[in-house]
Biotite code that builds the C-alpha atoms (Angstrom):
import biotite.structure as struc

atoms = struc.array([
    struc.Atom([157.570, 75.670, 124.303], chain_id="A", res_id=1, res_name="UNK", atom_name="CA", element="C"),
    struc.Atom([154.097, 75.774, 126.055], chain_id="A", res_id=2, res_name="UNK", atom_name="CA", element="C"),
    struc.Atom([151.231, 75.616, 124.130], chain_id="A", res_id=3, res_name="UNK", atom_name="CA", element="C"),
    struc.Atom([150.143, 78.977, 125.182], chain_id="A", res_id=4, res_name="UNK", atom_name="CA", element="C"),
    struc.Atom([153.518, 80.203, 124.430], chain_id="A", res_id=5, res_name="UNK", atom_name="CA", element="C"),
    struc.Atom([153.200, 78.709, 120.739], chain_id="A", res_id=6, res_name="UNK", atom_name="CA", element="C"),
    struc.Atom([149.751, 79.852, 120.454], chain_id="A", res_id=7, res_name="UNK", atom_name="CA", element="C"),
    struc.Atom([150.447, 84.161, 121.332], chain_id="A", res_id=8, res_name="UNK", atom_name="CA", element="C"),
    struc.Atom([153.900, 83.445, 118.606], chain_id="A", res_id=9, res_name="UNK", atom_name="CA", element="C"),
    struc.Atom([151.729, 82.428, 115.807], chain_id="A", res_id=10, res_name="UNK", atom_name="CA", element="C"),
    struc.Atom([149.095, 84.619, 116.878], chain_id="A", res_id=11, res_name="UNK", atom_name="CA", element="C"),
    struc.Atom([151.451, 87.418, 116.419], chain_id="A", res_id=12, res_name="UNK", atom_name="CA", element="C"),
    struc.Atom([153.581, 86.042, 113.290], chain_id="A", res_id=13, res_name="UNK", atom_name="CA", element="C"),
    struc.Atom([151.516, 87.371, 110.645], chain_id="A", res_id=14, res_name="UNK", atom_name="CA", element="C"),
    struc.Atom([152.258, 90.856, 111.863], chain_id="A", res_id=15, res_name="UNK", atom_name="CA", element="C"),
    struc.Atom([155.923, 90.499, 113.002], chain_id="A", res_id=16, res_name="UNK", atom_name="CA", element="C"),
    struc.Atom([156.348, 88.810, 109.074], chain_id="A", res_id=17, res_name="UNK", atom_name="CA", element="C"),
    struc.Atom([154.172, 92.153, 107.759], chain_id="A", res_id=18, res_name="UNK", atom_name="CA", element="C"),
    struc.Atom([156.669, 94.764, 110.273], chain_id="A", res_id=19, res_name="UNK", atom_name="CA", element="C"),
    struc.Atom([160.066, 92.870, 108.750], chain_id="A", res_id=20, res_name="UNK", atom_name="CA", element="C"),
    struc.Atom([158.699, 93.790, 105.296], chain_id="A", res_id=21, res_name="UNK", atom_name="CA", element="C"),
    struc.Atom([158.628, 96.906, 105.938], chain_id="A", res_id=22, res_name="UNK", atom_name="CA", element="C"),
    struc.Atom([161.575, 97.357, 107.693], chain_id="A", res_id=23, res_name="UNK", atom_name="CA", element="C"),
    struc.Atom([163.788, 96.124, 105.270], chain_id="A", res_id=24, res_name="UNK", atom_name="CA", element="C"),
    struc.Atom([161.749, 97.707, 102.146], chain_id="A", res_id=25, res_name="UNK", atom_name="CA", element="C"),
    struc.Atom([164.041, 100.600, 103.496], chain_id="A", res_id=26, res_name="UNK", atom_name="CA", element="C"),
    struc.Atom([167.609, 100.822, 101.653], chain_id="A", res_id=27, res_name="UNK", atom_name="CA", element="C"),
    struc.Atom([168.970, 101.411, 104.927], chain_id="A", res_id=28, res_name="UNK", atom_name="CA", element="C"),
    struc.Atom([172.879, 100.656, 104.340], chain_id="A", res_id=29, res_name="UNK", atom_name="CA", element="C"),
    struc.Atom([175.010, 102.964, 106.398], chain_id="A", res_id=30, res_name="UNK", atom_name="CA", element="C"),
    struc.Atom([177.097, 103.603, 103.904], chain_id="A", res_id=31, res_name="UNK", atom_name="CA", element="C"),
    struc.Atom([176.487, 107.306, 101.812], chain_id="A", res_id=32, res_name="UNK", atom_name="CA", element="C"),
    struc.Atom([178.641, 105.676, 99.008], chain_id="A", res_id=33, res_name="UNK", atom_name="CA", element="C"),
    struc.Atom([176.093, 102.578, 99.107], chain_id="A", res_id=34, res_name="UNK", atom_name="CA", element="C"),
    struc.Atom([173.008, 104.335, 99.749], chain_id="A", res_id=35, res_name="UNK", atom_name="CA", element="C"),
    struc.Atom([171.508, 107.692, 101.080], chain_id="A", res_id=36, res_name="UNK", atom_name="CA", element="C"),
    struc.Atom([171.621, 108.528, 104.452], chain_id="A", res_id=37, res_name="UNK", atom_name="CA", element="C"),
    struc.Atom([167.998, 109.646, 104.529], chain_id="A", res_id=38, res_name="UNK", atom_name="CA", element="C"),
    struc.Atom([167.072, 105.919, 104.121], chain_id="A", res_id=39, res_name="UNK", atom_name="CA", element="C"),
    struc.Atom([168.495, 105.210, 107.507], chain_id="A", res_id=40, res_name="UNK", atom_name="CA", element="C"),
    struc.Atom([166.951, 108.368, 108.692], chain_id="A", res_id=41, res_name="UNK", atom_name="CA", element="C"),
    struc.Atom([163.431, 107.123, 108.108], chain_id="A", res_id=42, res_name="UNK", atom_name="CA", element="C"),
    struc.Atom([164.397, 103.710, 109.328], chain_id="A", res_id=43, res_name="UNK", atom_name="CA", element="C"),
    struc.Atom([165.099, 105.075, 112.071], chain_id="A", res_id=44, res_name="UNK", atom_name="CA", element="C"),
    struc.Atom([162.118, 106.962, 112.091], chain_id="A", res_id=45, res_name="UNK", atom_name="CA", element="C"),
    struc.Atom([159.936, 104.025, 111.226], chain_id="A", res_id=46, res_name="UNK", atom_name="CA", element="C"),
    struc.Atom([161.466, 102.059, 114.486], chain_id="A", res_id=47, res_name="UNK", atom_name="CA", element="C"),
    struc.Atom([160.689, 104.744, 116.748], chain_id="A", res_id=48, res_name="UNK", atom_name="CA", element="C"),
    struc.Atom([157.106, 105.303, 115.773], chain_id="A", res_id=49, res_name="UNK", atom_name="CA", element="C"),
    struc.Atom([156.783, 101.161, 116.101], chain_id="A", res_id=50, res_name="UNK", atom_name="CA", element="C"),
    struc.Atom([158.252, 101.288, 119.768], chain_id="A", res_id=51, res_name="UNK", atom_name="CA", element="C"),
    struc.Atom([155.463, 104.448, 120.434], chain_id="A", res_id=52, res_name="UNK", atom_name="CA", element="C"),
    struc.Atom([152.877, 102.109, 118.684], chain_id="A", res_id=53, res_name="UNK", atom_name="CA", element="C"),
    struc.Atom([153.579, 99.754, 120.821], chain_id="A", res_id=54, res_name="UNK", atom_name="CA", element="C"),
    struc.Atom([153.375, 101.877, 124.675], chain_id="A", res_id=55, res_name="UNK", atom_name="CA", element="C"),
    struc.Atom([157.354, 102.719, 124.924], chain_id="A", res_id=56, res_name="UNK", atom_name="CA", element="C"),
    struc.Atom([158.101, 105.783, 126.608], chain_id="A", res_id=57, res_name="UNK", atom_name="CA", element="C"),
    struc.Atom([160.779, 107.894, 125.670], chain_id="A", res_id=58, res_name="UNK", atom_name="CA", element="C"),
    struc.Atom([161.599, 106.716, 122.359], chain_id="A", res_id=59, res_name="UNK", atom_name="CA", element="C"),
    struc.Atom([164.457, 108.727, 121.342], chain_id="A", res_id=60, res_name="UNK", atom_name="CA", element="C"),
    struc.Atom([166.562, 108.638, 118.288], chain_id="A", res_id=61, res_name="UNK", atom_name="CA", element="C"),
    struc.Atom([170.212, 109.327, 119.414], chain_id="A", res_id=62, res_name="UNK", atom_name="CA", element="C"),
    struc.Atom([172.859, 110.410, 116.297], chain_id="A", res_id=63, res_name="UNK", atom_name="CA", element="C"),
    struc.Atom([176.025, 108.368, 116.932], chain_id="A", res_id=64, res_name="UNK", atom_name="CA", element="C"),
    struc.Atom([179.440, 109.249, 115.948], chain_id="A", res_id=65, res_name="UNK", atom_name="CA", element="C"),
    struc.Atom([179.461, 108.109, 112.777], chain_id="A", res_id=66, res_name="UNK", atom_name="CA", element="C"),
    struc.Atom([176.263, 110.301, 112.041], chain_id="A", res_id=67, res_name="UNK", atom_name="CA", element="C"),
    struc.Atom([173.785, 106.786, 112.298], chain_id="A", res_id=68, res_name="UNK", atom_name="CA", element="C"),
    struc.Atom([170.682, 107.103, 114.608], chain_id="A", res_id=69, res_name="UNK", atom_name="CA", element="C"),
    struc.Atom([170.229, 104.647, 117.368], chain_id="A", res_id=70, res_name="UNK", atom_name="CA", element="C"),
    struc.Atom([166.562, 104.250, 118.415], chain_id="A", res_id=71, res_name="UNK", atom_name="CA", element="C"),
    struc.Atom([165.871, 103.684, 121.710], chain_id="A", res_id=72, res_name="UNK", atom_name="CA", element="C"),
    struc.Atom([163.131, 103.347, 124.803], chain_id="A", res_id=73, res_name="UNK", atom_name="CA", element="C"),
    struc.Atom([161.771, 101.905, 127.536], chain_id="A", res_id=74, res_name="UNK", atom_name="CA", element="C"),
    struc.Atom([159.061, 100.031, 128.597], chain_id="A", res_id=75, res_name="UNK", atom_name="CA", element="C"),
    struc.Atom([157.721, 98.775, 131.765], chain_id="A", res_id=76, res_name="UNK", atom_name="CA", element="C"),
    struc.Atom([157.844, 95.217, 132.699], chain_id="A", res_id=77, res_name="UNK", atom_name="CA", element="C"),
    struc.Atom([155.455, 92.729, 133.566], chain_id="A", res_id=78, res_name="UNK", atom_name="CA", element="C"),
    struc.Atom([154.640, 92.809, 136.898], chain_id="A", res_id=79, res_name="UNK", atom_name="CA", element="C"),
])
C-alpha cells in the first residue's frame, strides 16, 4: 500500500469505525420472529441517507420479495 494510500485509510478510520457503530446499534435481523421489521426499515433508512451524505444520486430503497429493503445508488467515478 502507498503511503498516500495508508495515509487517506487512517485519515478516514475514525469515521468509518464511528458509521459501523451505528450501523449495527440497529437490531436489524431479517427475521420478524427474531426482531422487528422496522429495525431493518431504519437501517435501511440510515444507509440511504449515508450514500446522500456522501453525493450519490438516486439512492433508492427497493422492497424485495421477502419484504427486506435493498438500498441502492450511484455515483460518478473518478475521472
Amino acid at each position: 500500500m502507498s503511503s498516500q494510500l495508508g495515509a487517506a485509510v487512517s485519515d478516514l478510520m475514525s469515521q468509518a469505525r464511528s458509521d459501523l457503530a451505528e450501523l449495527v446499534a440497529f437490531r436489524s435481523v431479517a427475521d420478524p420472529a427474531v426482531q422487528p421489521p422496522e429495525e431493518c426499515r431504519k437501517a435501511a433508512e440510515w444507509v440511504a441517507g449515508k450514500f446522500r451524505e456522501l453525493g450519490f444520486d438516486d439512492v433508492t430503497a427497493s422492497e424485495t420479495m421477502d419484504g427486506s429493503l435493498a438500498v441502492h445508488g450511484s455515483a460518478p467515478g473518478p475521472e
